[in-house]
C-alpha positions in Angstrom: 117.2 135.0 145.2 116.7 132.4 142.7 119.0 130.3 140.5 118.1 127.9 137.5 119.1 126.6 134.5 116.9 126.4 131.6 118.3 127.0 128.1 114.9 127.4 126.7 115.1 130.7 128.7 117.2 134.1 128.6 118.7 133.3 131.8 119.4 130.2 130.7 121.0 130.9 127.9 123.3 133.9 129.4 124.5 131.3 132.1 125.5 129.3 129.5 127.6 131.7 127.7 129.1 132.6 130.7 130.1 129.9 132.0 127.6 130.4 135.0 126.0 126.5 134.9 127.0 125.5 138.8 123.9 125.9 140.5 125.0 124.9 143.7 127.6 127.8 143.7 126.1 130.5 141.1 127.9 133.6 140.3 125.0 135.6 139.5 120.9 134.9 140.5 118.4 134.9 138.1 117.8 138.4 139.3 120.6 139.8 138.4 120.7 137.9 135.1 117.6 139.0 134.2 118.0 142.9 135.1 121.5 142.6 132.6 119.0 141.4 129.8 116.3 143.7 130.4 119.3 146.7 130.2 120.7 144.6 127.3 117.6 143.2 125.4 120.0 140.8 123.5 121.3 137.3 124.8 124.8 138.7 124.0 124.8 142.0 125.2 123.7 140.7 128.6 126.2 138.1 128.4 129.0 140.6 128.3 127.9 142.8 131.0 127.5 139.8 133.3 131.4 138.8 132.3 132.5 142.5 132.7 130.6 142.6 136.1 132.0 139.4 137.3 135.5 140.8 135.8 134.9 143.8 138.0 134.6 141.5 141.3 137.9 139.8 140.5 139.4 143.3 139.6 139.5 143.8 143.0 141.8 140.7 144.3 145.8 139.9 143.7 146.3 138.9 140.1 149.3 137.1 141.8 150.5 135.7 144.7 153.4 133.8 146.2 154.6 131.5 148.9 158.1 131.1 148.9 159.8 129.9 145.6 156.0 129.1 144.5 154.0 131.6 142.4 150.6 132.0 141.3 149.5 134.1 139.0 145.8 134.2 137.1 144.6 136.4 134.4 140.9 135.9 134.3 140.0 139.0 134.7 141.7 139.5 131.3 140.0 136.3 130.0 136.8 137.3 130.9 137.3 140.7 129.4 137.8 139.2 126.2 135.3 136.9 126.1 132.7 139.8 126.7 134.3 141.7 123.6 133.6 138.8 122.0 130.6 138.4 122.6 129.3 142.3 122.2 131.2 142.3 118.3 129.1 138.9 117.6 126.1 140.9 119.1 126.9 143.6 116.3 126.6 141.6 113.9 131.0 141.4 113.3 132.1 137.8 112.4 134.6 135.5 113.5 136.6 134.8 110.7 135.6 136.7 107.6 135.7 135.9 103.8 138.5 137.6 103.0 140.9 136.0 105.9 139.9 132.8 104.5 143.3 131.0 103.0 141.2 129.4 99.9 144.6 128.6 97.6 144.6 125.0 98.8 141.4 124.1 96.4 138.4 122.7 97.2 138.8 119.3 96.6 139.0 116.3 98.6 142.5 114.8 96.8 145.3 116.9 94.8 143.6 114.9 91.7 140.6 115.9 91.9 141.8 119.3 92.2 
């Protein structure tokens, strides 16, 4: 099983997205990596499915715990969830912000008297 980091890569570049950069304690190998982008064929696409898949492994642990008066309580597997979503509606082609969400009424220019 191997695991690199090269961004000049698609592996590389899906680790990136993901968060994935430790390489002394990887989520995913290469192998696995590389099988998501063959399913996927896009940088993206793969990208979501590995968050969804590592989603999926955390799905299966407490999403809180306690000790006590102290309580923990993590929602990564919803983080990760949304991150793939983001990633698949950039993958279809969807934008961040778009043009007609822009707030434009403050002007364009750089002082109120140049505007």
């Amino acid at each position: 099983m191997t695991v690199t980091y090269d961004l000049a890569t698609a592996v590389g570049q899906i680790r990136l997205k993901i968060g994935d950069t430790t390489l002394t304690d990887p989520i995913f190998t290469d192998e696995e990596l590389t099988y998501f982008y063959t399913v996927e064929g896009d940088v993206n696409l793969a990208s979501a499915v590995a968050l969804e898949a590592w989603a999926a492994k955390y799905g299966a642990n407490a999403d809180s715990e306690g000790i006590g008066d102290y309580r923990y309580s993590q929602n990564i597997v919803t983080k990760l969830l949304a991150l793939a979503a983001q990633l698949r509606a950039t993958a279809a082609g969807i934008p961040a912000m778009d043009i007609a969400s822009m707030d434009l009424t403050a002007g364009s220019a750089i002082t109120e008297e140049e505007d």
